[in-house]
N, CA, C and O atoms as CSV, one atom per row, in Angstrom:
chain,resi,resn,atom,element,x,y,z
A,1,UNK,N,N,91.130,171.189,88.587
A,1,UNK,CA,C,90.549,170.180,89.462
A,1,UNK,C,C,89.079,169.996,89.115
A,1,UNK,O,O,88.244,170.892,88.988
A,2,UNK,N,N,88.880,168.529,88.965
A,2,UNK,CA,C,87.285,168.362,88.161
A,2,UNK,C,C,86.417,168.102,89.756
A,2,UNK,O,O,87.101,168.036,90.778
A,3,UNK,N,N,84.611,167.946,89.848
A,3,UNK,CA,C,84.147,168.312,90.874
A,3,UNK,C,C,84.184,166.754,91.322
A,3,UNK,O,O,84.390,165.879,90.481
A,4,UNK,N,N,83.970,166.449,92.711
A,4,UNK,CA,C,84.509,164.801,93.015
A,4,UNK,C,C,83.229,165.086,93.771
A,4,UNK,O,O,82.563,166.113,93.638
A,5,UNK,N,N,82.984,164.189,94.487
A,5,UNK,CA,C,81.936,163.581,95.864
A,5,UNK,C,C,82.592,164.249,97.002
A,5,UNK,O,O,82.038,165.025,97.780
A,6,UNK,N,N,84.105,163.789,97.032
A,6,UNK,CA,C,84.514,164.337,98.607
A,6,UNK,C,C,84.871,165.543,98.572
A,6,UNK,O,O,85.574,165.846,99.536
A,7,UNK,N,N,84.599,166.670,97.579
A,7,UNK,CA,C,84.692,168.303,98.035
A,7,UNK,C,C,83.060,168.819,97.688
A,7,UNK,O,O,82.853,169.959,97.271
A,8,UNK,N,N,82.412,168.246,97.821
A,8,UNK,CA,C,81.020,168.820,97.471
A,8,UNK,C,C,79.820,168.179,98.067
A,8,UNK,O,O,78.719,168.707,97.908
A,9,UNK,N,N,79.948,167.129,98.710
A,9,UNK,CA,C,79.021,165.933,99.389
A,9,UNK,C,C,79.834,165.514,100.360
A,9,UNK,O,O,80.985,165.097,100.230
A,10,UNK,N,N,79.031,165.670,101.609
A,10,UNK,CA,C,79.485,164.493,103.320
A,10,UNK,C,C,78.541,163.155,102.855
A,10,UNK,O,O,77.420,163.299,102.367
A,11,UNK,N,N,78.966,162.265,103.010
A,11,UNK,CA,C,78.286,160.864,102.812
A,11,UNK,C,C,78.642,160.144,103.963
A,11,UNK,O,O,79.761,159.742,104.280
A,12,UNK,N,N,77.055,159.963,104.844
A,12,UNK,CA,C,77.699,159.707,106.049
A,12,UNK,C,C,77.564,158.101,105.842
A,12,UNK,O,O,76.472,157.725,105.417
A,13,UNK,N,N,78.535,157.129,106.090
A,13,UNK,CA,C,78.749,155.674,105.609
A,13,UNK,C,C,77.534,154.594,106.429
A,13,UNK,O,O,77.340,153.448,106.024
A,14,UNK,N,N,76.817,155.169,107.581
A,14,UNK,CA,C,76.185,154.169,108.486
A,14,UNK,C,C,74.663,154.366,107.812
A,14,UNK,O,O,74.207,155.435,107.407
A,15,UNK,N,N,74.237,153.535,107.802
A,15,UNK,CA,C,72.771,153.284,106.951
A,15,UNK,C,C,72.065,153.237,108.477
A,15,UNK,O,O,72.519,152.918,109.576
A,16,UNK,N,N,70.720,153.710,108.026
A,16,UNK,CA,C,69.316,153.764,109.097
A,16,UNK,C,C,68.393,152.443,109.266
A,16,UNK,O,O,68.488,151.554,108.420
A,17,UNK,N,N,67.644,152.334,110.183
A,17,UNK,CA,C,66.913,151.182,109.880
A,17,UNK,C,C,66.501,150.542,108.637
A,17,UNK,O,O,66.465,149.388,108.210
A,18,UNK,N,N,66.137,151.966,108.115
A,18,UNK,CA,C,65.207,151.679,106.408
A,18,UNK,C,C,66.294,151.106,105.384
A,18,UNK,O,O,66.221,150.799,104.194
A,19,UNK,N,N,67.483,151.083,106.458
A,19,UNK,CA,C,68.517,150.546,104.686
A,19,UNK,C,C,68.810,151.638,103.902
A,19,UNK,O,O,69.206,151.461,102.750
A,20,UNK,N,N,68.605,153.284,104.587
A,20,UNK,CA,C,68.894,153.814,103.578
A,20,UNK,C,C,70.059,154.946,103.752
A,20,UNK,O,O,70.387,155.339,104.872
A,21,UNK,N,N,70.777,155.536,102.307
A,21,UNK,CA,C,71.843,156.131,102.484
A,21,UNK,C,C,71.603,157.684,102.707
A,21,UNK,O,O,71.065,158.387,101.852
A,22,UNK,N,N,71.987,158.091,103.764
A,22,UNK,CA,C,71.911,159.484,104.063
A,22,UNK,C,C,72.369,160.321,103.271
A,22,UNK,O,O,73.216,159.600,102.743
A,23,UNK,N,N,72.489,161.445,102.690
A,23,UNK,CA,C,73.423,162.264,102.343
A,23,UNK,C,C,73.107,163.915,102.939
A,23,UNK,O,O,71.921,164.246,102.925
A,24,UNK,N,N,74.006,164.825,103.394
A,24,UNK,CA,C,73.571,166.099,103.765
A,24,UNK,C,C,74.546,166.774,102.901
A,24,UNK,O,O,75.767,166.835,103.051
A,25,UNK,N,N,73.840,167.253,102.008
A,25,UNK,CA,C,74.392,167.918,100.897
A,25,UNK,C,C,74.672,169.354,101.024
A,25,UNK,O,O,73.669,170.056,101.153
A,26,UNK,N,N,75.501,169.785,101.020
A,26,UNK,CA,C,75.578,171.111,101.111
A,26,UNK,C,C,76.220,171.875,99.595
A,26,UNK,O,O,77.254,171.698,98.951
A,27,UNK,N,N,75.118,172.721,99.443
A,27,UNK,CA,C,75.129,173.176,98.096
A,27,UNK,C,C,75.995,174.755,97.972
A,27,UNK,O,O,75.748,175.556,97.071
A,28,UNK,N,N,76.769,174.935,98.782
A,28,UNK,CA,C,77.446,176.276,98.095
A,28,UNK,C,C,77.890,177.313,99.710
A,28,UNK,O,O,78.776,178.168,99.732
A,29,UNK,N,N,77.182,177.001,100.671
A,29,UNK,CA,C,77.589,177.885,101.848
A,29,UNK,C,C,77.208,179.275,101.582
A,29,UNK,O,O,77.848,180.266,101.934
A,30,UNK,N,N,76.137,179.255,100.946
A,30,UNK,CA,C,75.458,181.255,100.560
A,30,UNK,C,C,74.371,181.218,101.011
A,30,UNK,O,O,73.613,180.267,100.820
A,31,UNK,N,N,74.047,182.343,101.764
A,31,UNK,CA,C,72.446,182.617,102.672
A,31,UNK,C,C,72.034,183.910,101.699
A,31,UNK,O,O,72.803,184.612,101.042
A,32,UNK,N,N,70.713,183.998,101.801
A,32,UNK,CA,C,70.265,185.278,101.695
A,32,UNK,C,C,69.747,186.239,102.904
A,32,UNK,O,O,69.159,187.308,102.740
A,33,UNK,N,N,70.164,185.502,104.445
A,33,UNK,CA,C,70.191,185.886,105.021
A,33,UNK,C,C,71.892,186.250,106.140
A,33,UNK,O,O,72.873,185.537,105.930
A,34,UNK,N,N,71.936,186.978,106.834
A,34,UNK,CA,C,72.935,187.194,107.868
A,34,UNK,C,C,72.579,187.439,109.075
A,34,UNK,O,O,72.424,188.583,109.502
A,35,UNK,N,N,72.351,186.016,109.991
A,35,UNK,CA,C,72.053,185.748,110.830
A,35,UNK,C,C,73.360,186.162,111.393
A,35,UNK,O,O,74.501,186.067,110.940
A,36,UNK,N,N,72.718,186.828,112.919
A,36,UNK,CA,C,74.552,187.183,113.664
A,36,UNK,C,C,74.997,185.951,114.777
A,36,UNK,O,O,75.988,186.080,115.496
A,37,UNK,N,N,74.191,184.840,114.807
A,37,UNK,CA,C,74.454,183.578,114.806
A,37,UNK,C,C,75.185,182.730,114.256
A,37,UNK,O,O,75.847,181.843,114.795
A,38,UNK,N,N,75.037,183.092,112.703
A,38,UNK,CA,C,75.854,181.918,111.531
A,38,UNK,C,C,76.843,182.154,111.048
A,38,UNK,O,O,77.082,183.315,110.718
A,39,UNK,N,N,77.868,181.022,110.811
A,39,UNK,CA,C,79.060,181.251,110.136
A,39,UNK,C,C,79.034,181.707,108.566
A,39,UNK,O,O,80.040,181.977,107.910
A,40,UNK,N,N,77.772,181.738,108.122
A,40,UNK,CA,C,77.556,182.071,106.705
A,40,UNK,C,C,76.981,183.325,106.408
A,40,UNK,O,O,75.923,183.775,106.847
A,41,UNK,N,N,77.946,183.960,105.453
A,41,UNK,CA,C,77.799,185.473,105.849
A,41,UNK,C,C,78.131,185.946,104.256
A,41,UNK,O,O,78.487,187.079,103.930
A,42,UNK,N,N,77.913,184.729,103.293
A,42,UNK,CA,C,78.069,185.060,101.761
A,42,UNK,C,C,76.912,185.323,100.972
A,42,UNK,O,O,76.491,184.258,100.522
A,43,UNK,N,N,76.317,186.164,100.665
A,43,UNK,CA,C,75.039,186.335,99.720
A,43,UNK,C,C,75.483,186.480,98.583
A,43,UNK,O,O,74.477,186.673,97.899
A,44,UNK,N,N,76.405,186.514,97.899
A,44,UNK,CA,C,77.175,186.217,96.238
A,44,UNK,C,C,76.405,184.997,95.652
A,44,UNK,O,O,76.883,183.866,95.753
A,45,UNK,N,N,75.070,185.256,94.966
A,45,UNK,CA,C,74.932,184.441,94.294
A,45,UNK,C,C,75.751,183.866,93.124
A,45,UNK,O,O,75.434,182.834,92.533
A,46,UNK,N,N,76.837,184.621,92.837
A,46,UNK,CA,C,77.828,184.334,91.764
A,46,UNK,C,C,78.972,183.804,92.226
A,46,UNK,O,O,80.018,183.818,91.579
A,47,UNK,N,N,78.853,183.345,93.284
A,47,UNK,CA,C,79.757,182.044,93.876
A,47,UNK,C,C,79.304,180.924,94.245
A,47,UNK,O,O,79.889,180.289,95.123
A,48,UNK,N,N,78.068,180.416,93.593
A,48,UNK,CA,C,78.097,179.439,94.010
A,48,UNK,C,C,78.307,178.638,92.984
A,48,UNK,O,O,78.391,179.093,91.843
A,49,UNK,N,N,78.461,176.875,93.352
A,49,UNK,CA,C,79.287,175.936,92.372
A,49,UNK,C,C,78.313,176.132,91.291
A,49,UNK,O,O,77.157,176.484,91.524
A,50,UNK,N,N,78.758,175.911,90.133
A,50,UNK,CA,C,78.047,175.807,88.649
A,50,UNK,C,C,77.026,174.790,88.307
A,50,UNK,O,O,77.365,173.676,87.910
A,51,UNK,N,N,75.649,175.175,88.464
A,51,UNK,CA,C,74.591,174.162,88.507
A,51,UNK,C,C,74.959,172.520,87.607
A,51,UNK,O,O,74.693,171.377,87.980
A,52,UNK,N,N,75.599,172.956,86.432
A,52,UNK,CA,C,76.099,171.423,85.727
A,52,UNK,C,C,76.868,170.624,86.433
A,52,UNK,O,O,76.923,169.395,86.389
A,53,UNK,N,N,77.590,171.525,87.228
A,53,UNK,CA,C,78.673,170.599,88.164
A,53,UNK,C,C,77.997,169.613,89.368
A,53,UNK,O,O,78.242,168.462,89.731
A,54,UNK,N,N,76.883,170.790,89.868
A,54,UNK,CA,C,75.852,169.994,90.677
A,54,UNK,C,C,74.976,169.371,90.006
A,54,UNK,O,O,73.890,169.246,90.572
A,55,UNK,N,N,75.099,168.856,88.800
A,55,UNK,CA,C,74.305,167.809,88.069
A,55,UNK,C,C,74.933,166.409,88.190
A,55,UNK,O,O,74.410,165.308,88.366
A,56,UNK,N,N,76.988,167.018,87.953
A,56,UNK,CA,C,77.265,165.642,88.190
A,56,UNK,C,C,77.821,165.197,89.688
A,56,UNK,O,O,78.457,164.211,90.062
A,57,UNK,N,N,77.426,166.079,90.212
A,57,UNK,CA,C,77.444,165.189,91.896
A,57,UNK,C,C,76.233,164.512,91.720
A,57,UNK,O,O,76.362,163.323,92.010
A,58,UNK,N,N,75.007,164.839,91.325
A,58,UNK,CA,C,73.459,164.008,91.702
A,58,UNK,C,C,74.290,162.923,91.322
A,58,UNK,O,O,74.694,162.049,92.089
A,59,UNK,N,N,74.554,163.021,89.987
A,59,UNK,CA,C,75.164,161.651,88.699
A,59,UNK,C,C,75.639,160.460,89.906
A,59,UNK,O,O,75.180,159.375,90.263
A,60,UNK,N,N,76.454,161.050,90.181
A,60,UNK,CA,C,77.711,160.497,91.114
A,60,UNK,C,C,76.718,159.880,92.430
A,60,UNK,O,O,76.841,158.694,92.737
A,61,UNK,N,N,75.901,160.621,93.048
A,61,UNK,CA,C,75.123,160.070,94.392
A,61,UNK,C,C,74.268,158.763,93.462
A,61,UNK,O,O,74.127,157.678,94.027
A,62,UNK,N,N,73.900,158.891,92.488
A,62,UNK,CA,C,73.111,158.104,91.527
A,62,UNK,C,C,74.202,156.584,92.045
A,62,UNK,O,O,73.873,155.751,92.890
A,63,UNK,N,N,75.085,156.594,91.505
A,63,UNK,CA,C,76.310,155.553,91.841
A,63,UNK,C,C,76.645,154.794,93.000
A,63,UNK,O,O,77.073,153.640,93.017
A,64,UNK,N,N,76.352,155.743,94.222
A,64,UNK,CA,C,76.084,155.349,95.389
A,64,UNK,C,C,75.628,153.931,96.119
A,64,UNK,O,O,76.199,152.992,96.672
A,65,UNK,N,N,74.274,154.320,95.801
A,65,UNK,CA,C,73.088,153.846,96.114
A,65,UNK,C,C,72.112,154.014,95.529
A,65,UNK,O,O,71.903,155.052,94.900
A,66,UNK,N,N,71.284,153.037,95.597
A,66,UNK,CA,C,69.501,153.222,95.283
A,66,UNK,C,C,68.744,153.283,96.473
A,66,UNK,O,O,67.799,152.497,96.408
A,67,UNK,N,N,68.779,153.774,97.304
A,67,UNK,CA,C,68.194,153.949,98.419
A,67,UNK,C,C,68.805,155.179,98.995
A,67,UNK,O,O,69.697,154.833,99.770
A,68,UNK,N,N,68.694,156.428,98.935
A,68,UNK,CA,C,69.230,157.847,99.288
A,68,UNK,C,C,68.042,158.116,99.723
A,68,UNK,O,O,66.920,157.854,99.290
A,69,UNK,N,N,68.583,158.905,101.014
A,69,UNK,CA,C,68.034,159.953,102.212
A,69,UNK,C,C,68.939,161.285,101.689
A,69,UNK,O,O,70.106,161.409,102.059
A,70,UNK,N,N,68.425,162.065,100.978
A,70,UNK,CA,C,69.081,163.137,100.387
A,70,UNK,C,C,68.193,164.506,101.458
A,70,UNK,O,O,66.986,164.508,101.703
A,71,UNK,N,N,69.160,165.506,101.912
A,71,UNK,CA,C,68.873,166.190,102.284
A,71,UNK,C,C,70.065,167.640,101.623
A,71,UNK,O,O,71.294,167.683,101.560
A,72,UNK,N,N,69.107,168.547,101.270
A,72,UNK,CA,C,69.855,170.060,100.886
A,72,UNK,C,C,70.141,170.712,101.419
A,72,UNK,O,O,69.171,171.470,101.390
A,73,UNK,N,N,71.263,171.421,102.400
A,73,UNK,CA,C,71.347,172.098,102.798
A,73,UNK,C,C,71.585,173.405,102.434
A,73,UNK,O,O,70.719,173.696,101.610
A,74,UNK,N,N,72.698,174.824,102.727
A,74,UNK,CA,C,73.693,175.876,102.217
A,74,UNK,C,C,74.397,175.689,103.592
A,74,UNK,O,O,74.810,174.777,104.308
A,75,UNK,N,N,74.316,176.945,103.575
A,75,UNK,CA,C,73.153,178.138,104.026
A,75,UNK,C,C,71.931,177.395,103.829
A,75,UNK,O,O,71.395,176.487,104.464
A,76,UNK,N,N,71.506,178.304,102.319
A,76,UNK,CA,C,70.148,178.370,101.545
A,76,UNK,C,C,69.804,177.692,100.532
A,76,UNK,O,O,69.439,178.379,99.578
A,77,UNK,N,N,69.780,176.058,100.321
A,77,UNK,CA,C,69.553,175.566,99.066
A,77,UNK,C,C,69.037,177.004,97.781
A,77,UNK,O,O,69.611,177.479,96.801
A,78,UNK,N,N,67.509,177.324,98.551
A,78,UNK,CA,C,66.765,177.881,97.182
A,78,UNK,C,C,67.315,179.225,96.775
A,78,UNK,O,O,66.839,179.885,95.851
A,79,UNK,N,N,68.353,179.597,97.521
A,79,UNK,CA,C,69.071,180.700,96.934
A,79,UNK,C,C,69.907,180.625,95.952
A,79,UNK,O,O,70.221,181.620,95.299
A,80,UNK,N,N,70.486,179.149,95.665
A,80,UNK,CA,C,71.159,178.659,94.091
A,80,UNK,C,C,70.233,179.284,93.666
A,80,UNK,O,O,69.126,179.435,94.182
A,81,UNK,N,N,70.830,179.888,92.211
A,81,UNK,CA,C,70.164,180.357,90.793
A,81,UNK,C,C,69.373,179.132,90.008
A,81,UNK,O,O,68.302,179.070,89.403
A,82,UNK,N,N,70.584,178.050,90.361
A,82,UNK,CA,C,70.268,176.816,89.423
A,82,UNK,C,C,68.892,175.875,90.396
A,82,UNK,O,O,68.189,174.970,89.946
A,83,UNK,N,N,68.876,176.156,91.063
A,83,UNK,CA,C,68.121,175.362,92.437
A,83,UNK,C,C,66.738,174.839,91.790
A,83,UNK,O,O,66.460,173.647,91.924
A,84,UNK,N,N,66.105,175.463,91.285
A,84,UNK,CA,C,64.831,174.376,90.541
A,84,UNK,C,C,65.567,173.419,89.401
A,84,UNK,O,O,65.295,172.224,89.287
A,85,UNK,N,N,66.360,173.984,88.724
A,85,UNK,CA,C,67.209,172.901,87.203
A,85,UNK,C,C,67.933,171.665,88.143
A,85,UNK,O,O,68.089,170.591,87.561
A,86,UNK,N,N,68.325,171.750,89.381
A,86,UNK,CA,C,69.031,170.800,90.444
A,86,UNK,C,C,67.797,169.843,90.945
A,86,UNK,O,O,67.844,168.613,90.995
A,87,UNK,N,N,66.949,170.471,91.218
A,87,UNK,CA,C,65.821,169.909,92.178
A,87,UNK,C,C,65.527,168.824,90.779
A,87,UNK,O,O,65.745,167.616,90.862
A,88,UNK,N,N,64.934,169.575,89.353
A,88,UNK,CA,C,64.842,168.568,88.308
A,88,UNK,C,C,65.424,167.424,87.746
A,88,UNK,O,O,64.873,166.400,87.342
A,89,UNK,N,N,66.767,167.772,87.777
A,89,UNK,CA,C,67.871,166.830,87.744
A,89,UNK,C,C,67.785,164.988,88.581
A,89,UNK,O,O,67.865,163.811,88.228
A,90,UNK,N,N,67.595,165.723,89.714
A,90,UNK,CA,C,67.156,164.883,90.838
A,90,UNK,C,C,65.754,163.980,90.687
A,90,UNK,O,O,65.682,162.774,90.922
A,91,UNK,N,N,64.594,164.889,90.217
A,91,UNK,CA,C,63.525,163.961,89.717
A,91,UNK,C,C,64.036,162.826,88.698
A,91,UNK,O,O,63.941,161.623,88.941
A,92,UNK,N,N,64.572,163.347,87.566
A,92,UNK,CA,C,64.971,162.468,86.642
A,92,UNK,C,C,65.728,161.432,87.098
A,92,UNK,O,O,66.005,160.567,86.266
A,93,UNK,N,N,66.280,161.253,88.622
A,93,UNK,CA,C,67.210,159.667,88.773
A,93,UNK,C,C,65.809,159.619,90.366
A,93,UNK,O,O,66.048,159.038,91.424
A,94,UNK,N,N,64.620,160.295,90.097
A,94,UNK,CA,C,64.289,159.749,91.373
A,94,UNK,C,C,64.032,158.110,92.294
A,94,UNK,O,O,63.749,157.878,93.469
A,95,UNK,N,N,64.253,157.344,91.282
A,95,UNK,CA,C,63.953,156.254,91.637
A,95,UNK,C,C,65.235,155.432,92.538
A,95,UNK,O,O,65.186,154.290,92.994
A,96,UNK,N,N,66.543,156.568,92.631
A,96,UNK,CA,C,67.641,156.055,93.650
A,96,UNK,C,C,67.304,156.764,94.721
A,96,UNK,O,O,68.066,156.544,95.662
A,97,UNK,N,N,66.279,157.694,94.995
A,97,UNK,CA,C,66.027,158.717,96.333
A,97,UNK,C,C,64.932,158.212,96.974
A,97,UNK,O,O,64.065,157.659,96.299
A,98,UNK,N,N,64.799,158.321,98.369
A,98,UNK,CA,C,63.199,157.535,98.677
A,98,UNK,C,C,63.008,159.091,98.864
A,98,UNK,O,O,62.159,159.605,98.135
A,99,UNK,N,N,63.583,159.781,99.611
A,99,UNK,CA,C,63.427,161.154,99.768
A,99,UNK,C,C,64.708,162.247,99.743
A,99,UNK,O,O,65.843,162.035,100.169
A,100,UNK,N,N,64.102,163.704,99.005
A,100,UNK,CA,C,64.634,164.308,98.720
A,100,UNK,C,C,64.312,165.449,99.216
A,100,UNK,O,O,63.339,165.840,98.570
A,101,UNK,N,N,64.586,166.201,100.005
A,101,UNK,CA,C,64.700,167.077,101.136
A,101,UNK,C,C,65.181,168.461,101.181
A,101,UNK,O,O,66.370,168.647,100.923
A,102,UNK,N,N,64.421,169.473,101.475
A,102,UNK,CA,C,65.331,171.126,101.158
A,102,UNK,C,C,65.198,171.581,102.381
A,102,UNK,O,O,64.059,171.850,102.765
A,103,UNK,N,N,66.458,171.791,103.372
A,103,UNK,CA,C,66.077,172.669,104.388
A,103,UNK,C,C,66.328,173.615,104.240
A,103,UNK,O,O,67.470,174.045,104.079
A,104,UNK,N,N,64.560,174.680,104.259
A,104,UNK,CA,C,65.028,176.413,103.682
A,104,UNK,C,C,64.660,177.125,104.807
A,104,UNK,O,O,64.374,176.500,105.828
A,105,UNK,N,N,64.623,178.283,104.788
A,105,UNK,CA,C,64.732,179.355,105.687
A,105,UNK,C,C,63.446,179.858,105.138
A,105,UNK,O,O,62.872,180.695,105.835
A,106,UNK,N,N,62.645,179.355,103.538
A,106,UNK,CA,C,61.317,180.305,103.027
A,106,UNK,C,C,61.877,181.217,102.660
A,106,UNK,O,O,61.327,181.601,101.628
A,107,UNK,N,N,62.832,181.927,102.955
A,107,UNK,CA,C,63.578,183.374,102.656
A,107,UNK,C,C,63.135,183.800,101.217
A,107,UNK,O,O,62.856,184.969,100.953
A,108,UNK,N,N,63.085,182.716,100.242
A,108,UNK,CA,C,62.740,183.327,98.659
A,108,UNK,C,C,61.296,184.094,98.909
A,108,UNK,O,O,60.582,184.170,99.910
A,109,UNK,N,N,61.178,184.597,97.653
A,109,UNK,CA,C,59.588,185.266,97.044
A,109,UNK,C,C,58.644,184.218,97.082
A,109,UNK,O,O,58.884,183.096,96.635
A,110,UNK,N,N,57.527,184.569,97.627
A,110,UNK,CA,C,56.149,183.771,97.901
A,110,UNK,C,C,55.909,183.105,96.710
A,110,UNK,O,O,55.484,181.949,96.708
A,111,UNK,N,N,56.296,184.134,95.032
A,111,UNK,CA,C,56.314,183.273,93.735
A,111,UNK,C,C,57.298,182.024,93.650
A,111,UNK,O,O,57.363,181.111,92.827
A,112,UNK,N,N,57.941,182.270,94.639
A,112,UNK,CA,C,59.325,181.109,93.907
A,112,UNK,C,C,58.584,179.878,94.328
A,112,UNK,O,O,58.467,178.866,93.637
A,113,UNK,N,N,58.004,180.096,95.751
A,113,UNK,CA,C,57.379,178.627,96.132
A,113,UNK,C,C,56.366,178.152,95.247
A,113,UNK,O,O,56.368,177.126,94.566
A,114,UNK,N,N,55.258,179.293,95.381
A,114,UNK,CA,C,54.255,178.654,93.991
A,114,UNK,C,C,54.657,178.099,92.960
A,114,UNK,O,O,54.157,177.043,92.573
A,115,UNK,N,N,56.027,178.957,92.071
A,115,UNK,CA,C,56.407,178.088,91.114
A,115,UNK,C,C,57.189,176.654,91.279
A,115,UNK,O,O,57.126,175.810,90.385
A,116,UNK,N,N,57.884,176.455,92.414
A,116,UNK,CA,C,58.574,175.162,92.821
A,116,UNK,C,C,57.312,174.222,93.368
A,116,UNK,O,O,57.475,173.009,93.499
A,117,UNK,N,N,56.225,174.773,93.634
A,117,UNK,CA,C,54.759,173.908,93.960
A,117,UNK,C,C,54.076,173.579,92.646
A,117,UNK,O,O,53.677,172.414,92.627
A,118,UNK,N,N,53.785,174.385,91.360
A,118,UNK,CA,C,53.687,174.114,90.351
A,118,UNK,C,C,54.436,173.163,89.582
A,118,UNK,O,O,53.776,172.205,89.179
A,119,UNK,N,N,55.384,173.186,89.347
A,119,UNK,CA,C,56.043,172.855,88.720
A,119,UNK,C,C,56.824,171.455,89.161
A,119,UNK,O,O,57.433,170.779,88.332
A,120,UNK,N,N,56.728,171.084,90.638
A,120,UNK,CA,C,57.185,169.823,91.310
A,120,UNK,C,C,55.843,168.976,91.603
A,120,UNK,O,O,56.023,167.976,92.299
A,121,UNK,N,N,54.435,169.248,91.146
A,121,UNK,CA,C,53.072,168.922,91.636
A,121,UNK,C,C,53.108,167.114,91.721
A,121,UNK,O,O,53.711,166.390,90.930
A,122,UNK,N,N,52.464,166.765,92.647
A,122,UNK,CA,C,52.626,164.915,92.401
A,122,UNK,C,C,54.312,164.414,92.812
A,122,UNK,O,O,54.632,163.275,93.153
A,123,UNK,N,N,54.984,165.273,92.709
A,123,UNK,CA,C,56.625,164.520,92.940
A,123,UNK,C,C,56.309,164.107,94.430
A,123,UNK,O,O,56.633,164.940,95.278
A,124,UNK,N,N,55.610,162.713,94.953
A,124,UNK,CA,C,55.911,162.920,96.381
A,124,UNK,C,C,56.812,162.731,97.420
A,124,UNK,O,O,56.670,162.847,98.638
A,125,UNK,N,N,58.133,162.300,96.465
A,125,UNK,CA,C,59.430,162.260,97.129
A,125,UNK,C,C,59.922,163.454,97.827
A,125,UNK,O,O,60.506,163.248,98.891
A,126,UNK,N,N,59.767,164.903,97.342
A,126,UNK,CA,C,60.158,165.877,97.484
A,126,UNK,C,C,59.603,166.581,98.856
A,126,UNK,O,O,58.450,166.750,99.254
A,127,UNK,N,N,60.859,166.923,99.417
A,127,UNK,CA,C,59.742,167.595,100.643
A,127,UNK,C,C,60.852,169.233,100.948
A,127,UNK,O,O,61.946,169.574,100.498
A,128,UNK,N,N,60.004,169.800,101.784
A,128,UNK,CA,C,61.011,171.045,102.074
A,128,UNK,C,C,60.840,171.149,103.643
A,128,UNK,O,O,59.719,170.944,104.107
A,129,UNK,N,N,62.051,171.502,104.610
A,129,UNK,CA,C,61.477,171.406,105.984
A,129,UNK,C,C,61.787,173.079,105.984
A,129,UNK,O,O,62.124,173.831,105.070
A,130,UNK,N,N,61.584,173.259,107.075
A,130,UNK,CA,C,61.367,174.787,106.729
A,130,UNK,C,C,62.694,175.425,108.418
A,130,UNK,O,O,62.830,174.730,109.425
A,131,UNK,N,N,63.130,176.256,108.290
A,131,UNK,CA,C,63.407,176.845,110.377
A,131,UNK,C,C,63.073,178.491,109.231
A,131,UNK,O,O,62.959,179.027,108.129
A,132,UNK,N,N,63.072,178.550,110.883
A,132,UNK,CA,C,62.956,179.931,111.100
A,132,UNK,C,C,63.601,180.915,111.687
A,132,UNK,O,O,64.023,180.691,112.821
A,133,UNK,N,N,63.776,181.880,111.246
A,133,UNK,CA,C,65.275,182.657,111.464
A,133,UNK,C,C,64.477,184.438,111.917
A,133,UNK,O,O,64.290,185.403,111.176
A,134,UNK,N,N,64.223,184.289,113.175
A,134,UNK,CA,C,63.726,185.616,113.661
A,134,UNK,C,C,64.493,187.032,113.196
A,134,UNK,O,O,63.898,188.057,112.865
A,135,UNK,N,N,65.753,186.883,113.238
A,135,UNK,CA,C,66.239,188.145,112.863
A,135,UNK,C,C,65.745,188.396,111.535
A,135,UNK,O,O,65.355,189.557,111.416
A,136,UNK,N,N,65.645,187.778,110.618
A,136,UNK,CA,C,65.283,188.373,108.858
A,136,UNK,C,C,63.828,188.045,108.936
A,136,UNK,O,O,63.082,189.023,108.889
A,137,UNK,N,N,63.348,187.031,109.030
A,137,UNK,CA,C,61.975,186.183,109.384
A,137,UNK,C,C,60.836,186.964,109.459
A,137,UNK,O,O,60.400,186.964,110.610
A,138,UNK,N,N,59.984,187.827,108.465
A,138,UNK,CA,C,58.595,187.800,109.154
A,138,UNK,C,C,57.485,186.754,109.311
A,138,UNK,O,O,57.202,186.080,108.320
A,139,UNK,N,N,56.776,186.539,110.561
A,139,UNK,CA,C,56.276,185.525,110.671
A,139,UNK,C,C,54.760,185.438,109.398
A,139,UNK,O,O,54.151,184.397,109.152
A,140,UNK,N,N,54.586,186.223,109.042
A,140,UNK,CA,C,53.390,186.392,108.146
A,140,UNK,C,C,53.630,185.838,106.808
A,140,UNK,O,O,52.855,185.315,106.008
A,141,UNK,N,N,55.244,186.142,106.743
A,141,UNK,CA,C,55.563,185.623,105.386
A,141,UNK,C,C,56.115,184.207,105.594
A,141,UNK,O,O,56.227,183.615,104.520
A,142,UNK,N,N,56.397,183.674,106.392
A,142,UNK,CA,C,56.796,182.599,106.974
A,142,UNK,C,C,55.487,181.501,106.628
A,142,UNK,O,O,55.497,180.620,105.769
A,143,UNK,N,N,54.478,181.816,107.485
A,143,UNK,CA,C,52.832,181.130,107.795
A,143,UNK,C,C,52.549,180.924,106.181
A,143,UNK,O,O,52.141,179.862,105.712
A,144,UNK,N,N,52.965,182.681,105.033
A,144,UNK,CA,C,52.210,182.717,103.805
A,144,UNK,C,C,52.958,181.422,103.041
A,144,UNK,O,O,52.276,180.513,102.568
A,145,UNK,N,N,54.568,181.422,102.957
A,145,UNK,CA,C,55.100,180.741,102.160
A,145,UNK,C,C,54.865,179.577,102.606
A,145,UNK,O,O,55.285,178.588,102.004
């Protein structure tokens, strides 16, 4: 079975004022956390889908529309391995995204952000919203990242 839109992407069909197409992407269902709240309770980074495969879903959202409200979910977007080569992927068709969206937990290394701040500098499509998850959560590292 090859990777499609409808086992890897919700595409919700009703457009927003702006005309634009939502998507809440959910990239793999793996946390690096275990909240005793959440149904997600997989930290196997070696299960999640194969970053090329999540190259050709972008491909495929590319097809869509030119006007995407892209949002990342998991669990943990930045806990993909592939998760900066994905985020890149995405620059390269940015001109179908008005925005492109990571909701993280911060959970990675204080380096991972610097390097995803380096290395994404000027992209101003890109944004990351952040929650916060008290049980794993220190707030210091939270404020730092």
């Amino acid at each position: 079975m090859g990777v499609t839109m409808q086992n890897l992407v919700a595409v919700e069909p009703v457009k927003n004022p702006q005309n634009r197409l939502r998507i809440n992407w959910d990239m793999g269902r793996r946390c690096n956390y275990i909240c005793s709240y959440c149904f997600l309770h997989n930290r196997q980074p070696d299960d999640f889908p194969d970053t090329k495969d999540l190259h050709a879903v972008v491909d495929n959202m590319v097809d869509l529309d030119n006007n995407i409200a892209l949002t990342m979910t998991g669990g943990e977007p930045t806990f993909h391995p592939g998760y900066m080569d994905i985020v890149e992927h995405l620059i390269k068709h940015k001109s179908a995204f008005s925005i492109i969206n990571t909701q993280t937990n911060l959970g990675m290394p204080y380096k991972f952000f610097q390097e995803f701040a380096r290395r994404f500098e000027g992209e101003r499509k890109l944004r990351l919203s952040m929650s916060y998850h008290i049980e794993f959560a220190k707030v210091e590292d939270a404020i730092k990242n």
